[in-house]
N, C-alpha and C positions, 0 to 999 in steps of 0.2 A: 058154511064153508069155514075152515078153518086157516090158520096162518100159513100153514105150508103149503097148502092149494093155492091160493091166493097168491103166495108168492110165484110157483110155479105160473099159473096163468097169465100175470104180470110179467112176469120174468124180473125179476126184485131178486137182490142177492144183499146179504148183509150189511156191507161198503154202505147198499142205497139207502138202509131204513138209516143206518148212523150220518151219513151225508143229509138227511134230510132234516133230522133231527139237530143237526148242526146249523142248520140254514133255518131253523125255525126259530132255533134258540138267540140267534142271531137275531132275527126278523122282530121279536119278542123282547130286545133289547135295544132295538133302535124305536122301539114304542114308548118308551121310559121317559124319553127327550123328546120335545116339540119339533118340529122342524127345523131346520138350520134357518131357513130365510126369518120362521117366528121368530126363533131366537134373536136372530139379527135384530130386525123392527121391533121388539121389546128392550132392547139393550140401549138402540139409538132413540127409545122415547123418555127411557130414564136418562139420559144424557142433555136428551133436551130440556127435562124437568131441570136438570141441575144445573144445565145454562140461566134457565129461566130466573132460578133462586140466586144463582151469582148477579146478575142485572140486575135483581130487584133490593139484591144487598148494596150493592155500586148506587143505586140509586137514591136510597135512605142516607149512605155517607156523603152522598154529595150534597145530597138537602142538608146535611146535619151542618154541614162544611159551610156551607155558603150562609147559613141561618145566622151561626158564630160569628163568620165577620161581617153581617150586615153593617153595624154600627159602628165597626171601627173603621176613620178615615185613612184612604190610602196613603199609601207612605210608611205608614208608621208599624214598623215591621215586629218592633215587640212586642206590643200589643194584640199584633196579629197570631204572634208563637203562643204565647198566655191564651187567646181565647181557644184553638187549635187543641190542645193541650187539654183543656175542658170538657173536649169533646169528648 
């Protein structure tokens, strides 16, 4: 059977092969890209990694912080700029 039979049979008219061919190319273009919602929950795990890294950095300056003025006694506030400073 050839294309014009087949059209005929169908009843297919030019419009439909280019309509569909449009909708395929399309359909073939949204396969490119993961899902919206993957995308989403990829995006919001990398964001929590870099929460994670911000807290774990927060957390090294404040040991570093606190380590500096163990020794210096309270009050004594230059002392405390000088070690601060060190850091």
């Amino acid at each position: 059977m050839d294309l014009n039979s087949l059209r005929a049979l169908l009843g297919l008219t030019d419009e439909d092969f280019l309509r569909c061919q449009d909708e395929e190319r399309k359909y073939l273009s949204g396969l490119k890209q993961p899902p919206i919602n993957d995308r989403l929950s990829i995006c919001y795990i990398e964001i929590l990694d870099e929460l994670a890294e911000c807290h774990a950095d927060y957390d090294r300056a404040h040991s570093a912080v606190n380590s500096a003025l163990t020794d210096i006694p309270c009050g004594n506030a230059d002392k405390m700029h000088l070690a601060l400073n060190e850091v």
